[in-house]
N, C-alpha and C positions, 0 to 999 in steps of 0.2 A: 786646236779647236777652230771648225773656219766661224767666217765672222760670219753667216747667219744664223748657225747656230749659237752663237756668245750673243749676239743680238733678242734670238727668242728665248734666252737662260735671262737675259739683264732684265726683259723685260717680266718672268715669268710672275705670279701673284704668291708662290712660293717661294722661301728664303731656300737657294744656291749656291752654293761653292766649289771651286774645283783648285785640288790639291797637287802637292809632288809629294811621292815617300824619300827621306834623306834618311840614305847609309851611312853607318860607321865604317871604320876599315875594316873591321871582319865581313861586312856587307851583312850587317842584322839594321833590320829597319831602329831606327833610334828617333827620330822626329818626323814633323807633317809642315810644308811648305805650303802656306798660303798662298794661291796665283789667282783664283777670283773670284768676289763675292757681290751678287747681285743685290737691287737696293733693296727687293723685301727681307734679306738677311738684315738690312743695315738697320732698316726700321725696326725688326724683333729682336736682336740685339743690341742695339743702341750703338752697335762699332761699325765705324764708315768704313769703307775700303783704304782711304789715305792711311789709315791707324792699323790696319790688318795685313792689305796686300806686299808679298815679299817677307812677312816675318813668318815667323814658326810656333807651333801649337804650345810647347813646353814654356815658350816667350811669352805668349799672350795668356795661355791659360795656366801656369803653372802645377796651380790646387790639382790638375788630373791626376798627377805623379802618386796622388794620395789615394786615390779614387780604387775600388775595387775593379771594375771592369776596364780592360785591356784596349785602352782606345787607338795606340799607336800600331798594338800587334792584329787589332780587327780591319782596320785598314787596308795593312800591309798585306793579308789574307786576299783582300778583293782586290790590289792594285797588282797584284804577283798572279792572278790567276784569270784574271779578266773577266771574272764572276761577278755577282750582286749578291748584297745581303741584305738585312733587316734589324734593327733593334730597338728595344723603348728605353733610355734610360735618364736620368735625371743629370745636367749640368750644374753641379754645383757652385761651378766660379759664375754662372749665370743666373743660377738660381731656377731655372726651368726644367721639366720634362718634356725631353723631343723624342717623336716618332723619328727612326734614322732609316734614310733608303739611299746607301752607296752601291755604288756601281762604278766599271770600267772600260776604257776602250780601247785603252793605249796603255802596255804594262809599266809599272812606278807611276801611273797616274790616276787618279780617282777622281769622283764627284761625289756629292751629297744635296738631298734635298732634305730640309726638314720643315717637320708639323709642329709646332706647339701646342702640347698636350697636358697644361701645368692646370687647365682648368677643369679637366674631366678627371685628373688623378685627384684633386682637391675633392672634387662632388661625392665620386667613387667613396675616398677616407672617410668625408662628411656622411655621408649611407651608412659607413660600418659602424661608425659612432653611434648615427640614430641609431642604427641595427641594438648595437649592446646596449643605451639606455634603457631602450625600449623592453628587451629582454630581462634585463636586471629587475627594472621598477617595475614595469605594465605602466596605468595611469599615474604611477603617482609622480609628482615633479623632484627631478633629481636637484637635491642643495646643494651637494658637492661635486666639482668635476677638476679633473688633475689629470694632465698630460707629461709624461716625461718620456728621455730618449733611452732607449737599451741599457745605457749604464745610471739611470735613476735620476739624471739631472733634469730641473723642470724646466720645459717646454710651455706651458698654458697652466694657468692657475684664473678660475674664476671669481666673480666677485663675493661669491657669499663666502669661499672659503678664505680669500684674501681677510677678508672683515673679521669672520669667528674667530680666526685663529692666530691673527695679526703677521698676516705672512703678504707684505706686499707685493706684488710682480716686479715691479724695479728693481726690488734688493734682490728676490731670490729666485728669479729667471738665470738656470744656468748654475746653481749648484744644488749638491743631492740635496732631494726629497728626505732621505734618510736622516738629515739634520733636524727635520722638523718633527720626528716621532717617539715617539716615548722609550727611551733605552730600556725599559722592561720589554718591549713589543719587536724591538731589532731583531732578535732571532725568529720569533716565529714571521716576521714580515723576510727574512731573508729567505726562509724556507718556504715560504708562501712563493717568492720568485721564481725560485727555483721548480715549483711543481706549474708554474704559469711556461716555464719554457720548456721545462719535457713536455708537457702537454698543450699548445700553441692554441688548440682548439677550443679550450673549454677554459672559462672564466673561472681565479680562485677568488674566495670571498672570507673574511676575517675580519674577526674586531678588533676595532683597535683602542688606545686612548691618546686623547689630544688635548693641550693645554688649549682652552678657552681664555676669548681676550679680557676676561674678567680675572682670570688665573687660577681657576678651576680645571681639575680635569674632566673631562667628558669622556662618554664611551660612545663610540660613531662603527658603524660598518661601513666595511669597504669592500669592491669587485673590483677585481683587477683582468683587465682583457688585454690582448696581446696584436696590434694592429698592423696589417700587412700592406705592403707596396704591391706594384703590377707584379711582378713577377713571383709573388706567393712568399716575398721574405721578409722578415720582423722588421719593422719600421721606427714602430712606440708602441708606448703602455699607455693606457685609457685607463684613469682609477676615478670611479664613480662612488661617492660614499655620503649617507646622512649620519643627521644624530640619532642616535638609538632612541630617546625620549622624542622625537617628533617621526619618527620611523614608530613607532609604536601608537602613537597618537593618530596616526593616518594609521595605519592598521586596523585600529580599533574603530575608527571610525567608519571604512571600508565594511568592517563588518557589521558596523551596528544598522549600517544602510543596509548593507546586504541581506540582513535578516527582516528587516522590516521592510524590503522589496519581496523575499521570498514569504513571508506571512501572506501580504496579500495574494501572489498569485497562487499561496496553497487553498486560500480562501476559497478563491474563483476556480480552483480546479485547471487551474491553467498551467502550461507547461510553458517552465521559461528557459532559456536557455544563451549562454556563451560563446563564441567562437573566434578564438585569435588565430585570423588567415595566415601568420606570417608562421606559425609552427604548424598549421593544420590541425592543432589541438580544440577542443569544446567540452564544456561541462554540460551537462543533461540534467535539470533538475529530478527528483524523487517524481514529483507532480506530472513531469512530460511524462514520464517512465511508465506512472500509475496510470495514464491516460489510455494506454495502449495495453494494457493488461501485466505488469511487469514489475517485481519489486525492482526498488533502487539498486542491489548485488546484482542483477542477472544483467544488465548490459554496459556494456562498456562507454565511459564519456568520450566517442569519440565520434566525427562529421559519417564515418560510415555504420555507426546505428542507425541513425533515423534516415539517411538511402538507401539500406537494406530493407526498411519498414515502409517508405513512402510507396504509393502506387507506381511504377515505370515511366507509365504517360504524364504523370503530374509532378515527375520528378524533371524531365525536359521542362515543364513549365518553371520550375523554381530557380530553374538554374538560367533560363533568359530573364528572369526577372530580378532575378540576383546581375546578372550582367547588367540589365538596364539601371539600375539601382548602383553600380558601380559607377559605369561608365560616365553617366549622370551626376557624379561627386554628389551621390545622396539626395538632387535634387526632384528625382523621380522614383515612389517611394516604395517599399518593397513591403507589399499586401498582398496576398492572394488566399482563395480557401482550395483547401489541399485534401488529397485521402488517403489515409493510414492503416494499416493491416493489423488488427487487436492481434494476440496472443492467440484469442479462440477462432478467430479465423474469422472475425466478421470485421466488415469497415467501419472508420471512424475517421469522421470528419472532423475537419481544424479550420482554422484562420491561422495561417503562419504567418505574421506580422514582425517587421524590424528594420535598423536598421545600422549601418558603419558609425562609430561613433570615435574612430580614433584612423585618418591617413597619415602618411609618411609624405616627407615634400613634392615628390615626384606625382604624389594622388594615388600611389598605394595603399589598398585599403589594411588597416592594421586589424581594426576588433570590431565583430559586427554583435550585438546584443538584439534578443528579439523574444518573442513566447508563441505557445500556441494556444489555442482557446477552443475549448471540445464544442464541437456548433453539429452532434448526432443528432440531439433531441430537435433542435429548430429545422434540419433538415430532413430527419422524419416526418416531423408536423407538415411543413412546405409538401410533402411527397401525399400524405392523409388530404391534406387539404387542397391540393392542385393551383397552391399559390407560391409564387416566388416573392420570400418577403425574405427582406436581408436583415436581421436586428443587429448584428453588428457590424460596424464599419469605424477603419481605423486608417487617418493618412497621416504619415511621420512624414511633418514638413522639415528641410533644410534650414536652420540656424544660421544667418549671416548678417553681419550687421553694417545696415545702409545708415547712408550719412549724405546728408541734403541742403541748403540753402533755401529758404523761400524769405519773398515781402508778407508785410503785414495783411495781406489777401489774399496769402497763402500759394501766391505764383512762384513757381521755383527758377533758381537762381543758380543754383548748382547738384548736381547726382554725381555720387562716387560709380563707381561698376556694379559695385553690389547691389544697386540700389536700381541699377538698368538691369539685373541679370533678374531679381525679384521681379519686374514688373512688366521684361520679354521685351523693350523697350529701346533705345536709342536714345543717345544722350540728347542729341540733336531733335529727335520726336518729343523727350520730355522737357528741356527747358522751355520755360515761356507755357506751361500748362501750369494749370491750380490743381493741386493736390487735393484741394476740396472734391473736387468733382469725380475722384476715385472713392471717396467714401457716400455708403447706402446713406438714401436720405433720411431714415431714422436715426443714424450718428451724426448729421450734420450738425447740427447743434449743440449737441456737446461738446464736438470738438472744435468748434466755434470758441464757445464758452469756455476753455481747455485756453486756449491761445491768450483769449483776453484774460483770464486770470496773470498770467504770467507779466508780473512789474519789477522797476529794480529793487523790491525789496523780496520779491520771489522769482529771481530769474531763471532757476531748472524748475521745472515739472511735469513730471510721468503722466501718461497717459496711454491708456490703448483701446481701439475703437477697431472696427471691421473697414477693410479695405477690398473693394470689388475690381480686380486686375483686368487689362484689356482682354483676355480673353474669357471674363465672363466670370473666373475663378474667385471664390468668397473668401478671405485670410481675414487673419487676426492678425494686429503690427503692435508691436508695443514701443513707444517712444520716450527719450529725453528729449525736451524742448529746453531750447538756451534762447533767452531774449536780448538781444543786441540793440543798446540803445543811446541815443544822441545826449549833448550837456545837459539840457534840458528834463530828459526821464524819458522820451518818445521814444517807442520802441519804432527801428529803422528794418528790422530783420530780425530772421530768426534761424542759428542753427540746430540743429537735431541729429542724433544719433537712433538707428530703430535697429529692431528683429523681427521677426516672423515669430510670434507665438501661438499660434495654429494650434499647432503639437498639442499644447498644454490642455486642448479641450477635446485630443484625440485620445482613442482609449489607450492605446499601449502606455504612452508619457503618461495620462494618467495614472494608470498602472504603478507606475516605476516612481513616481514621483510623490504621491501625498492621498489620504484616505477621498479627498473634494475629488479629485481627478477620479479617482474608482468612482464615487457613485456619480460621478457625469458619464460613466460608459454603463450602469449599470440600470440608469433613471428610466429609460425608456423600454426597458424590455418588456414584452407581454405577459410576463409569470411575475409572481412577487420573489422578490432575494430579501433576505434581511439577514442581519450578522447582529448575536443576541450575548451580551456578558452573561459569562457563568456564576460571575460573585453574587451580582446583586439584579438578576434577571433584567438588566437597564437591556432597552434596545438601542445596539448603537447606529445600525442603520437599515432603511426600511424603503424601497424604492415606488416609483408615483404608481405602481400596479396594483400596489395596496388599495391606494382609492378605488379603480375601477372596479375590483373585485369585491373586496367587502364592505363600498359605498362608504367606508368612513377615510378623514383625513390620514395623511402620515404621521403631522403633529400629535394627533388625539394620542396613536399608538405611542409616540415617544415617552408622552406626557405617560399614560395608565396602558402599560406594558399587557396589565389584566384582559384588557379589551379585547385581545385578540381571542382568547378563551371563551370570552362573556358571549360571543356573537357566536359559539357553538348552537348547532341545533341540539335541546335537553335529549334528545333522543340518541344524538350521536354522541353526547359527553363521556357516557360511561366508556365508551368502546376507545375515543380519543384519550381518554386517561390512561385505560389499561396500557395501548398503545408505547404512553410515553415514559409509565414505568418499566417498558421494558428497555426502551431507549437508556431512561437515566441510569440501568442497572450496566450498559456495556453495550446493549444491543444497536439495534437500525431505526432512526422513525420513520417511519411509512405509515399513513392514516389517509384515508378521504372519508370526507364527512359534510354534513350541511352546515351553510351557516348564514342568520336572520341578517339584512342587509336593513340601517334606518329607513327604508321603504316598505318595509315588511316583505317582499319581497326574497326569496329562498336561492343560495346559488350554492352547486356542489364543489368542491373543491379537493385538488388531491396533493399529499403536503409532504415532503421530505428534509431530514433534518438528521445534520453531520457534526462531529465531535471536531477541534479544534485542539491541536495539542502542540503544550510549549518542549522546551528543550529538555526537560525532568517527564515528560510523558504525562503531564498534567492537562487535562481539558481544564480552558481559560476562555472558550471560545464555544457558540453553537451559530455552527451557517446552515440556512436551510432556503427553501424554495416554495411557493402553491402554482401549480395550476388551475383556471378554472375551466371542468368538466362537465358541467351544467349540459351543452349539448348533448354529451353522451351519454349523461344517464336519462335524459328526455328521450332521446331518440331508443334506449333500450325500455323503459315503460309501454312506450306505443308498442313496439313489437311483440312485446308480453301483451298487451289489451290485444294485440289484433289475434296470436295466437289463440287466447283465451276464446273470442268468441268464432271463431273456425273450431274451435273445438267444441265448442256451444250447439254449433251447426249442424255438426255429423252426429252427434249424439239424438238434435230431436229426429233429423231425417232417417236415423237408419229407423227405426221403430216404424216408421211410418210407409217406408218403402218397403218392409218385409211382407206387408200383407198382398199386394200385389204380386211380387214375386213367388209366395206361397201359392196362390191361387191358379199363378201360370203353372208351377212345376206339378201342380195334382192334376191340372186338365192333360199337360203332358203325359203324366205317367198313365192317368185312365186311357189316353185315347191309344198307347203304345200297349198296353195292356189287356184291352176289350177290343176286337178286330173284329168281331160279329155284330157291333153294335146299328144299328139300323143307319140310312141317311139322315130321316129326320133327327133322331137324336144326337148322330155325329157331327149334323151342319150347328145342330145347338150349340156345343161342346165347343167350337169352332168362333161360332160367337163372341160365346165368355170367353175365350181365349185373347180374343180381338180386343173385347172391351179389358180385357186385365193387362194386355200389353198396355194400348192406349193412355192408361190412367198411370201407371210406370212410367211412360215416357213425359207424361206434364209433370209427375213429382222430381223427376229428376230436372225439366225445368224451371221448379220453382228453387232446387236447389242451388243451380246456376246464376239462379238470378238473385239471389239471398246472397250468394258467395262474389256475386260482383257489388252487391247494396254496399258490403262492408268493404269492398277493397277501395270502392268512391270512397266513402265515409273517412280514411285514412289517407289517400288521397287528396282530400278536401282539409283534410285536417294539417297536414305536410305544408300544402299549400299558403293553408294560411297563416301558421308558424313562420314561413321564409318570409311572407310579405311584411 
């Protein structure tokens, strides 16, 4: 080696070596001669050159002797042929994974550079781990986890299962797993191994039973996965397991949400929907399904239903907005209105609304949940009426919790990240500012009031007020406030813990989360909704469109359910009853009808009302909808009035124009007829012709001018209806 090149090896930022191969007397390579190792070797392995250089590999490292892979004869390969090679493999007397890159220049002699690679094979393992929790449970929190090596001895024992089952790590790190199981359960848990190595890929799963530290047995399940190194071979066993009684408890509880997430959106007619990125798997509620023209059998829960069904061009949008919504870790929020291709080939407009609710550490998104909301009829209306009015609007804010310092006047003192990534901020730009002065001035005061409550004899309390962010943005922050105070009692400071809870007054969370959240998305709409018990006709909710439409409170309605009936016009009653015997017998309600506003005053309304069925096929439920139509049936009376008297018109005029026209057609026919008849009497004839035209052409003016009276008259009357 010359010395400038040993000079750019000592000094290089990578750990170097260069070796001799030592022959036996047969001349088979038998050992590796240490001749020099640069200092970044010395610093990743901890071994100086004084302690290395001059000895031999079987000397210093013994344990490889043990080792599956052939470290002396890989060598010996590159130092005999003046080739370079490549490997990843794990140092066990070192404990490391190194990247190896030997090469040659001089035959029986080698080099090596190596990479320490012990932290990306860790992250990699840690990934496969998440990977199988994550697959086993979905959300729920895994209680048990248990790691052991190929032959069943533990490796990693957690703390809940250390505790249940009095199985400390000290004592029983390092011997079988199999001691700790129930000798009834040893065979099928053997057979269970055994179908875990034939089949490497796929997770077995088995109950088992386990003495509990009260000395009870318990029945727990368990998935047993099969965990690989870099090069694709069995490593460990990953055994993830709960107790069946809190495995069913979470179960049940999963579902008991789950149905009472899906009531409401079958309520709202909304389509809700699933989707775990990491299988590419989704469920498709009944409701998305029915939205689009479809029973629940006819399409499949999978992400390329609803891309086969969404428009092309509005599918490019979903999917930048789904990136932006990624890329953003949820903090830019994934809303948009979309169109959808019915069954019968007509469109159908949505609000697809959602968002990730479960990443992986690297910010892979795992499960994104979301619905869509049939928005034809508003977008019809919009189309009728040449306005762009939005009535729904849903933004799913990002959940992260900031954590703050401020003085007693509210000047901050300390921001986590979180707390700068909420506010777009700089830690540096927000200390030394009052947090006061990011909230509207109609919360100032309270949260004034909020602060001074807080004594040492109530030193946490909750509060949440409206916070206006630097760029104008209006949120909702919900806080713990902690009062930090002197010997005395004087509060010196205060820490706080917050979140963004926006969400909780956007529709989707509403949605998902509680009946108050529905009708905060549901309050404002222009139609009335109302959701009616089938038991005892109680109204359970009734939205503020009721007041404007039929002038009375929503209270009044809660209170005398009757009300809504009573304000029928007597005239429309009968027809609205018939109506809704045919509803209660299985049919459709559909009615419009008048109805007397406490003004006396008369509005039309057109009403629709849907059956609600539990899980025995029982209506428990009636949801229904008004529109007020008032315009349209005003605007079809005039047209009936304006026709009526155009018909009016022509009935007196024709009568009155026939004598005329009679008189002209006899002068004609005489004068075409009598060709001998004198001058003087054919200039006569000629006359009356004159005059009979003449008097034809004013009646046809005055009909013109009658025919324009009335088209003012409705004009004038248009007119002053809009004003």
């Amino acid at each position: 080696m010359s010395p400038d090149f040993e000079m750019l090896v000592m000094n290089a930022p990578v750990p170097f070596v260069w070796h001799k191969i030592i022959y036996d007397d047969a001349g088979k390579a038998s050992d590796i001669e240490y001749l020099l190792v640069n200092k970044a070797y010395e610093k990743d392995t901890g071994i100086t050159a004084d302690e290395i250089v001059g000895k031999r590999l079987l000397e210093m490292l013994p344990g490889v002797r043990d080792e599956e892979f052939d470290w002396i004869g890989f060598y010996a390969e590159v130092a005999e042929t003046g080739s370079s090679n490549s490997t990843q493999q794990f140092v066990a007397p070192l404990g490391k994974w190194y990247d190896i890159m030997a090469f040659s220049s001089k035959k029986g002699y080698f080099a090596i550079f190596l990479r320490d690679m012990s932290a990306e094979i860790q992250e990699k393992t840690k990934r496969q781990i998440d990977s199988v929790r994550l697959k086993q449970w979905g959300s729920l929190n895994t209680i048990y986890e248990v790691h052991t090596d190929l032959e069943g001895r533990y490796l990693y024992i957690n703390e809940p299962f250390q505790q249940d089952f009095n199985v400390p790590s000290e004592k029983y790190l390092g011997k079988l797993s199999m001691d700790s199981i129930h000798p009834g359960d040893h065979q099928k848990t053997y057979q269970a191994m055994e179908s875990l190595f034939r089949s490497p890929d796929e997770a077995v799963t088995l109950e088992l039973r386990k003495p509990f530290r009260n000395g009870k047995i318990v029945s727990t399940t368990w998935s047993f996965h099969l965990i690989k190194d870099s090069h694709g071979r069995p490593e460990k066993v990953v055994c993830l397991g709960l107790d069946n009684h809190e495995l069913n408890e979470l179960r049940e509880k999963a579902r008991n949400q789950d149905l009472v997430l899906r009531e409401l959106f079958e309520v709202l007619l909304a389509g809700y929907w699933d989707w775990n990125l990491i299988d590419n798997t989704e469920y498709l509620s009944p409701a998305f399904k029915k939205m689009f023209g479809y029973e629940d059998h006819e399409l499949e829960n999978h992400p390329d239903t609803w891309q086969a069904l969404i428009l092309p061009e509005d599918l490019i949008r979903v999917k930048a907005e789904f990136e932006k919504h990624v890329d953003s870790k949820g903090k830019v929020p994934f809303s948009l209105e979309v169109r959808y291709r019915h069954k019968d080939g007509s469109i159908v407009w949505v609000i697809c609304a959602g968002r990730v609710i479960q990443w992986q550490d690297d910010g892979t998104p795992i499960r994104m949940i979301g619905s869509h909301i049939d928005i034809t009829p508003i977008k019809q209306m919009e189309d009728e009426l040449t306005e762009n009015r939005q009535l729904l609007e849903s933004i799913l804010n990002t959940q992260r919790e900031m954590i703050c310092r401020y003085l007693p006047d509210t000047t901050l003192t300390f921001v986590n990240d979180a707390y700068c990534d909420a506010f777009g901020m700089t830690k540096e730009e927000l200390l030394g500012k009052k947090f006061i002065d990011f909230i509207p001035d109609e919360d100032k005061p309270k949260a004034l009031q909020h602060i001074a409550s807080i004594t040492p004899g109530t030193p946490v309390v909750t509060q949440s007020h409206k916070t206006r962010l630097p760029d104008g943005t209006l949120v909702v922050q919900e806080w713990n406030d902690t009062g930090i105070f002197d010997e005395n009692g004087k509060a010196v400071s205060y820490q706080s813990s917050g979140i963004d809870v926006t969400q909780r007054f956007e529709a989707f969370e509403q949605l998902k989360e509680s009946d108050d959240k529905f009708q905060d998305i549901m309050i404002n709409l222009p139609l009335v909704v109302w959701l009616r018990d089938d038991r005892n006709e109680k109204i359970l909710f009734v939205n503020k469109a009721y007041e404007d439409i039929w002038g009375r409170s929503v209270q009044s309605l809660y209170e005398k359910p009757a009300s809504f009936t009573e304000a029928i016009h007597p005239n429309d009653l009968p027809r609205f009853e018939k109506a809704f015997r045919s509803f209660e017998k299985g049919g459709i309600f559909a009615c419009d009808f008048r109805i007397f506003r406490p003004d006396k005053s008369i509005r039309w309304v057109s009403t629709k009302q849907y059956p609600v069925y539990n899980e025995q096929n029982e209506i428990v439920r009636y949801t229904g909808m008004a529109v007020d139509i008032t315009p349209v049936k005003e605007n079809e009376l005039r047209v009936r009035k304006q026709n009526e008297t155009l018909r009016q018109i022509a009935w007196e005029q024709s009568h009155i124009v026939r004598q005329p026209v009679a008189k002209v057609l006899g002068l004609v026919k005489l004068l075409k007829n009598e060709t001998d008849l004198p001058d003087e009497q054919r200039n006569l004839f000629f006359d009356y012709l004159i005059q009979s035209t003449t008097e034809l052409d004013e009646m046809i003016k005055k009909i013109v001018q009658k025919s324009n009276e009335v088209e003012f008259k409705v004009s004038k009357q248009e007119k002053t209806r809009k004003e």
